[in-house]
LOFIGU-868918 format. One record per residue (C-alpha): x, y, z; residue in three letters; residue number from 0. Coordinates in nm, 4 decimals, always signed. Layout:
BEGIN
+----------+----------+----------+------+-----+
:        x :        y :        z : type : seq :
+----------+----------+----------+------+-----+
:        X :        Y :        Z :  Ala : NUM :
...
+----------+----------+----------+------+-----+
This chain:
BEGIN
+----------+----------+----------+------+-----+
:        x :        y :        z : type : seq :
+----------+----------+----------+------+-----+
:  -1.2387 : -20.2709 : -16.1427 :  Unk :   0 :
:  -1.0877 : -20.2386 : -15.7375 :  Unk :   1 :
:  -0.9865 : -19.8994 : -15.6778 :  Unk :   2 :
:  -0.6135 : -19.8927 : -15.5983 :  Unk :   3 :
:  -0.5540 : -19.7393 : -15.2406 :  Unk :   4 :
:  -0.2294 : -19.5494 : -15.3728 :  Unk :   5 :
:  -0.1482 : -19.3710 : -15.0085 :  Unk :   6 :
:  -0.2076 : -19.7326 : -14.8603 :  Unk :   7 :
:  +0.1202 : -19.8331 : -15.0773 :  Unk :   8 :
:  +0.2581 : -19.5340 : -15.0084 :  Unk :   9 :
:  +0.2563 : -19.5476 : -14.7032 :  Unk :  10 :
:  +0.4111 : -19.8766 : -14.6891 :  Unk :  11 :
:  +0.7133 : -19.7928 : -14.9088 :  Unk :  12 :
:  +0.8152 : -19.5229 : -14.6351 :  Unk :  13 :
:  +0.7645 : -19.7300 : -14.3435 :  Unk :  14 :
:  +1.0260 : -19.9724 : -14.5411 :  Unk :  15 :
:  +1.2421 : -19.7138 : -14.5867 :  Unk :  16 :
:  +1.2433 : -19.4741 : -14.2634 :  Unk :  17 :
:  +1.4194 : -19.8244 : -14.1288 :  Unk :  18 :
:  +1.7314 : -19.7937 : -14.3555 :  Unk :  19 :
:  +2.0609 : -19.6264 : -14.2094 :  Unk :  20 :
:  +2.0828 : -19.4105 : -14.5137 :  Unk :  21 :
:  +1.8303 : -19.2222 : -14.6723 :  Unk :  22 :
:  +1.7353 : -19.3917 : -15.0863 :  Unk :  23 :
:  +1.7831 : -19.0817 : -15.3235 :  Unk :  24 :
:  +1.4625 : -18.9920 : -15.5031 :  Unk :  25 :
:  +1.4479 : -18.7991 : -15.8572 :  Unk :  26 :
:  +1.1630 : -18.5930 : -15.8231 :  Unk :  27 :
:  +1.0144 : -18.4126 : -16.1323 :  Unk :  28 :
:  +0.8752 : -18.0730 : -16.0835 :  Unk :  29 :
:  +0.5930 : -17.9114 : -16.2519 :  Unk :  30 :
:  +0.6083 : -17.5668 : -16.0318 :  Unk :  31 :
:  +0.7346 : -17.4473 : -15.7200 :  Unk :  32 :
:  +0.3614 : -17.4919 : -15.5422 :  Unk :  33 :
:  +0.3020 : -17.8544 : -15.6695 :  Unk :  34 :
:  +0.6882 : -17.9214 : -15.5344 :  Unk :  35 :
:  +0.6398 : -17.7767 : -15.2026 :  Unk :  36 :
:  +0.4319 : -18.0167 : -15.0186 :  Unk :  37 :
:  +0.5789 : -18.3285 : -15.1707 :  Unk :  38 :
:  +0.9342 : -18.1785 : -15.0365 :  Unk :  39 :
:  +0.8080 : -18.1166 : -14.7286 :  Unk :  40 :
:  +0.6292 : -18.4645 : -14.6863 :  Unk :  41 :
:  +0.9003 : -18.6480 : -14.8483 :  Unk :  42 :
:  +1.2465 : -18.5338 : -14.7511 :  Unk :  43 :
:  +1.2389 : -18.6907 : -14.3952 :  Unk :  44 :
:  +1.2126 : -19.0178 : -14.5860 :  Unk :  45 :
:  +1.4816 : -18.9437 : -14.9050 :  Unk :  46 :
:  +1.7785 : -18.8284 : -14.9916 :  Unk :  47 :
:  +1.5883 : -18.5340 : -15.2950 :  Unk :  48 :
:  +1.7333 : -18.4363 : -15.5862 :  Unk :  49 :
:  +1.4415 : -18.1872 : -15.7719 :  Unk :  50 :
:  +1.4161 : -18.2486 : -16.1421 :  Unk :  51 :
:  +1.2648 : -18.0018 : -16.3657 :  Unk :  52 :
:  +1.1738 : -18.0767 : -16.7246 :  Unk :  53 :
:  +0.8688 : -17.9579 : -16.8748 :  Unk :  54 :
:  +0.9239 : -17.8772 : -17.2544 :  Unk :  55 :
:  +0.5315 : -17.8484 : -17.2604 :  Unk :  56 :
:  +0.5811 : -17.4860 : -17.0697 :  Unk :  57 :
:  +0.5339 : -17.2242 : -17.3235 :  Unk :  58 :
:  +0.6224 : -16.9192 : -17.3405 :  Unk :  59 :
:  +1.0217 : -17.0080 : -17.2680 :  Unk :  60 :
:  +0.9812 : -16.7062 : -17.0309 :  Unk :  61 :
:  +0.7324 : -16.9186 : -16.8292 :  Unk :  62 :
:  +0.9568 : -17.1968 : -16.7975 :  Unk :  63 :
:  +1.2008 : -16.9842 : -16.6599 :  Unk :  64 :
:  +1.0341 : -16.7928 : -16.4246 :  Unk :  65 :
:  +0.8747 : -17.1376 : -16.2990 :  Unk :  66 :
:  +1.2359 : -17.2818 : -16.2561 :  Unk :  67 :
:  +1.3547 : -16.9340 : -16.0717 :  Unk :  68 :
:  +1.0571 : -16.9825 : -15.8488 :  Unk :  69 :
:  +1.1400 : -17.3746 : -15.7265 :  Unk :  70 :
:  +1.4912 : -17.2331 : -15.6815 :  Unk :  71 :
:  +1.3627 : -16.9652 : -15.4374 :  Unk :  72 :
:  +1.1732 : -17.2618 : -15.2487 :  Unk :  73 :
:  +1.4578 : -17.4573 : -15.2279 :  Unk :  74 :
:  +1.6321 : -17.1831 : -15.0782 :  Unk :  75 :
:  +1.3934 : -17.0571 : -14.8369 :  Unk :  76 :
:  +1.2161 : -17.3842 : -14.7170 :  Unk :  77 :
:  +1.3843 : -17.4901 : -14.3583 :  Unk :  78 :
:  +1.4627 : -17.8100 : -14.5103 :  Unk :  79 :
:  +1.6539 : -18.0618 : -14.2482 :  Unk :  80 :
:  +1.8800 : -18.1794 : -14.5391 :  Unk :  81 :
:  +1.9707 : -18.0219 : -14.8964 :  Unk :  82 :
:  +1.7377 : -18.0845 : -15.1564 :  Unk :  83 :
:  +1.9259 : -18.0554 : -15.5345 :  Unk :  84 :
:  +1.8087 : -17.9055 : -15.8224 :  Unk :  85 :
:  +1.8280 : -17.9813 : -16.1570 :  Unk :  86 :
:  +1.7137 : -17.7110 : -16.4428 :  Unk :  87 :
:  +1.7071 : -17.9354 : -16.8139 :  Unk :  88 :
:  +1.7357 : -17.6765 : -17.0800 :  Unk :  89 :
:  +1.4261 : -17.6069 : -17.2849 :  Unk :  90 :
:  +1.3477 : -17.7362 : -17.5951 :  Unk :  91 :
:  +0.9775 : -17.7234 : -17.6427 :  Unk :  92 :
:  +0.9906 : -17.9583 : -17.9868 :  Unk :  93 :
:  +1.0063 : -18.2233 : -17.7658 :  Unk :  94 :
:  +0.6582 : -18.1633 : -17.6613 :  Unk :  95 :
:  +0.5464 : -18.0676 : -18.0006 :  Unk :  96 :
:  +0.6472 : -18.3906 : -18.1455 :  Unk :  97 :
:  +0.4457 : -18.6173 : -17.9384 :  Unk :  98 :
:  +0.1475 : -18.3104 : -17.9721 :  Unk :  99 :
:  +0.1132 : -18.3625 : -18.3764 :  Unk : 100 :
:  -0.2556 : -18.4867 : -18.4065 :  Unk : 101 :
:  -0.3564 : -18.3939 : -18.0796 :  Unk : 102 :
:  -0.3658 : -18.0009 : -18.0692 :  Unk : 103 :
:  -0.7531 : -18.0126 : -18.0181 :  Unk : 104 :
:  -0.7825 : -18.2921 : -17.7958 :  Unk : 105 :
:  -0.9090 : -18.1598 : -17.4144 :  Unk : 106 :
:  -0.7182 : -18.0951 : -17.1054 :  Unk : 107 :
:  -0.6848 : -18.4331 : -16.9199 :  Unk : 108 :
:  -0.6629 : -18.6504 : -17.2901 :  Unk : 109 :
:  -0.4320 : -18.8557 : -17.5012 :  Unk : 110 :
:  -0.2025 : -18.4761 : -17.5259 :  Unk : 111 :
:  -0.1796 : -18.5164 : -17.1760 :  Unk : 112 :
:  -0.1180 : -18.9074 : -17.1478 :  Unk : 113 :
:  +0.1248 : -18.8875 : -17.3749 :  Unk : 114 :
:  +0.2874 : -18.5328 : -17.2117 :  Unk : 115 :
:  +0.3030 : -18.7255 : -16.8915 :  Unk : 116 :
:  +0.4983 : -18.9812 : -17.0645 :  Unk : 117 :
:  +0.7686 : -18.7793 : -17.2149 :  Unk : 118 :
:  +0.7928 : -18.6333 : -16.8924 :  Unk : 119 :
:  +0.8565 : -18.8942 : -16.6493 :  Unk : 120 :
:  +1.0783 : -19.1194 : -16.9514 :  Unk : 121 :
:  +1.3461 : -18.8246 : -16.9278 :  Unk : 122 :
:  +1.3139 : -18.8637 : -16.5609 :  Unk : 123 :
:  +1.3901 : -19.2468 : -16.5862 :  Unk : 124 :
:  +1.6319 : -19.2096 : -16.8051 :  Unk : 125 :
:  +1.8647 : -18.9748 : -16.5812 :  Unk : 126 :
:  +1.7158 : -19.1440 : -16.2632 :  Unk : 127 :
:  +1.9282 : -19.4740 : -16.4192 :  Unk : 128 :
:  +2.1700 : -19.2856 : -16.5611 :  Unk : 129 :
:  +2.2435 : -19.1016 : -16.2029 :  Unk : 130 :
:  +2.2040 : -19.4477 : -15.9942 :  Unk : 131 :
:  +1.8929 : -19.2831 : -15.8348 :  Unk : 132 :
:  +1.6967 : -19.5461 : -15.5890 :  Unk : 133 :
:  +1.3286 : -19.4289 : -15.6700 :  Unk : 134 :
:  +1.1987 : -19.1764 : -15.9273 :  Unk : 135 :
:  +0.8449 : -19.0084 : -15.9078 :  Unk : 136 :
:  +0.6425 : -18.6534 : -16.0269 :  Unk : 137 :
:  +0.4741 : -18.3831 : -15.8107 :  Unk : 138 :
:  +0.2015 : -18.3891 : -16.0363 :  Unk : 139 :
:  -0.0544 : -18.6027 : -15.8494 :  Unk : 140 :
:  -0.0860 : -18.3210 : -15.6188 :  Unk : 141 :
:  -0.2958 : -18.1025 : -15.8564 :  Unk : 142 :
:  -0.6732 : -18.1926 : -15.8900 :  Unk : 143 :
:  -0.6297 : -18.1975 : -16.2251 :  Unk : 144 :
:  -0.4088 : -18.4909 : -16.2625 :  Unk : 145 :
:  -0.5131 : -18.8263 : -16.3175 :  Unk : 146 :
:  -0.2688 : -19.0346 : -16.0626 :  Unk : 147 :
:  -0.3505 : -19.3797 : -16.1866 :  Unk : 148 :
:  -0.2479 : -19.2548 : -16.5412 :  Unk : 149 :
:  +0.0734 : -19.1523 : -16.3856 :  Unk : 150 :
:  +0.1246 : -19.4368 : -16.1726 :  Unk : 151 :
:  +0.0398 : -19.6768 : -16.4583 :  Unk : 152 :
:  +0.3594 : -19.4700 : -16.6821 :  Unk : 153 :
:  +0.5545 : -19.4601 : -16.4107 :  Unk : 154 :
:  +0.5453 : -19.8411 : -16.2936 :  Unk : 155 :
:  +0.6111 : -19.9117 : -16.6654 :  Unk : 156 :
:  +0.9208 : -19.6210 : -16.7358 :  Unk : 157 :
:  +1.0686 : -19.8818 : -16.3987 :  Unk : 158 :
:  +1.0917 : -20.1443 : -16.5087 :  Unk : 159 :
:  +1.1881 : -20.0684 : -16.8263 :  Unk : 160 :
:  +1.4677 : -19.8203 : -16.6983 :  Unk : 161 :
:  +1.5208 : -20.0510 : -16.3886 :  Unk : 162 :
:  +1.4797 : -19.7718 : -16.1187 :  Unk : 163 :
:  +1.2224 : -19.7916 : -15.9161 :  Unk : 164 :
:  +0.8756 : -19.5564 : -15.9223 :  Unk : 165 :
:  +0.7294 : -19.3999 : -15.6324 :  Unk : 166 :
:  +0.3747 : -19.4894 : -15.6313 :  Unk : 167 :
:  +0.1683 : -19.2297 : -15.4497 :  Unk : 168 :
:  -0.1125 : -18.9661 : -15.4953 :  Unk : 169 :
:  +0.0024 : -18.6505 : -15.3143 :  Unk : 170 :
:  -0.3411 : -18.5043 : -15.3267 :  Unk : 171 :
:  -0.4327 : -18.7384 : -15.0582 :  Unk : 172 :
:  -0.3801 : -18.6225 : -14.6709 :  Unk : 173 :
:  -0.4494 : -18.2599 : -14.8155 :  Unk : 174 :
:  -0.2009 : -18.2504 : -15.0147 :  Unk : 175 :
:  -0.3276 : -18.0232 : -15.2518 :  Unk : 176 :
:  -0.4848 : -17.8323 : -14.9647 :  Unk : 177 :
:  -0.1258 : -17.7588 : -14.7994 :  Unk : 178 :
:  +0.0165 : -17.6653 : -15.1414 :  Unk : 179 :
:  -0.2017 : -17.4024 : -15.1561 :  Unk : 180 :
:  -0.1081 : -17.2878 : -14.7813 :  Unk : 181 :
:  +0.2374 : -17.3086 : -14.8581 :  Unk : 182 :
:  +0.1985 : -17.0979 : -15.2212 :  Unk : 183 :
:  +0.0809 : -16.8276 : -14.9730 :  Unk : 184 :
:  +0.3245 : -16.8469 : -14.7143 :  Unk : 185 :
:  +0.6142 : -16.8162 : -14.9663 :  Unk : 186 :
:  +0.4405 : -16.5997 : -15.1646 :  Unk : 187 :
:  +0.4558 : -16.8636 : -15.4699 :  Unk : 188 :
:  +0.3674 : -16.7847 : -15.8144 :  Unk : 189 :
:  +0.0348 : -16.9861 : -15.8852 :  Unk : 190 :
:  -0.0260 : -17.0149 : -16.2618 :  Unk : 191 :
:  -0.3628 : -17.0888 : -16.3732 :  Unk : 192 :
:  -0.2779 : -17.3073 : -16.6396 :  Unk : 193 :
:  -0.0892 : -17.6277 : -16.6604 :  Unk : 194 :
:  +0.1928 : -17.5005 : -16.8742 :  Unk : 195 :
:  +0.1364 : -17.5515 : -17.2301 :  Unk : 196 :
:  -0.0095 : -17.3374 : -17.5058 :  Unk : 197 :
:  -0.3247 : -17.5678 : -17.5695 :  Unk : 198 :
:  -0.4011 : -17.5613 : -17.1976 :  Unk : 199 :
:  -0.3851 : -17.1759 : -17.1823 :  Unk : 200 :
:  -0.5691 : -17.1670 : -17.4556 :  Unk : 201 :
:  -0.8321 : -17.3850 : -17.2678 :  Unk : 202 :
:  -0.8145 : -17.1756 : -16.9150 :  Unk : 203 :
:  -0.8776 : -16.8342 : -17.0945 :  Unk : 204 :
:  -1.1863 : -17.0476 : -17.2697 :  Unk : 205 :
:  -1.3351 : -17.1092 : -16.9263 :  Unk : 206 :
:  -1.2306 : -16.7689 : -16.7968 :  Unk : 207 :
:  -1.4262 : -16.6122 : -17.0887 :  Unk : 208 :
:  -1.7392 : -16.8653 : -17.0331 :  Unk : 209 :
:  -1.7414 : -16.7308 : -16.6753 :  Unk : 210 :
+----------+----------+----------+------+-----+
């Protein structure tokens, strides 16, 4: 099968629109403040930003809200040449749990996670159309971890069916996940070493252990 060259469309979407008079909005979904920060800062020359963040995957509730308090602190202290919104959904993890039964034991990067990443980005759709929003897309890509063709494939799909358009891209390209980690540092970001749900944190203090 080709390889899709995901920067290479990319790329071409914002050369289409850095040549409109006024800038498309873009629903973004957050994971974390240190995924979010490079996308912001490549991104919001090109787009008009609102930040979305829904992750009922994040357990304990007190991580999801000091991950939320954290992107707010970005938000506030990144010299941003425009405002960039924020939207906080209120957590319910039983939405994650639901789509989990079955799947508990299933690694890191599996069917939990395919079907995580769909919840995810639907709820983004969904408010994307329901907000008039030109383009939707996730941070996620940025993280080594993440499979961007899965989440390009979900995302393409959640568009059409929600008829708002999905930002294809890979942020780890260009160094993106490179400057994420520069940026963590230089706003003193809280980097957590697990993706956000129980199984995975169960999985990271596995390897930690094995170490």
């Amino acid at each position: 099968m080709e390889k899709i060259d995901y920067q290479k469309i990319l790329d071409t979407t914002l050369k289409t629109v850095s040549g409109v008079s006024k800038k498309p909005r873009l629903l973004l979904h957050a994971c974390c403040a240190p995924c979010s920060s490079y996308v912001i800062e490549y991104l919001e020359r090109y787009f008009d930003i609102t930040v979305y963040f829904y992750n009922p995957n994040i357990a304990p509730e007190t991580e999801y809200d000091f991950r939320a308090r954290e992107l707010e602190r970005l938000l506030r202290e990144m010299p941003l040449s425009s405002e960039v919104k924020l939207v906080v959904e209120e957590y319910n993890s039983d939405e994650f749990y639901n789509i989990s039964q079955g799947r508990e034991e299933m690694p890191e990067g599996g069917e939990r996670c395919k079907e995580c990443y769909r919840l995810r980005l639907e709820k983004t759709a969904r408010y994307a159309a329901e907000n008039k929003f030109d383009f939707f897309c996730t941070t996620l890509s940025v993280s080594p971890y993440k499979n961007a063709a899965r989440l390009n494939d979900i995302g393409a799909q959640l568009g059409e069916v929600y008829g708002v358009e999905y930002l294809i891209s890979d942020f780890k390209k260009k160094n993106g996940y490179k400057r994420s980690c520069e940026l963590s540092k230089e706003y003193g970001l809280y980097r957590q070493d697990y993706c956000g749900c129980e199984f995975s944190r169960a999985e990271a203090l596995r390897r930690k252990a094995n170490q």
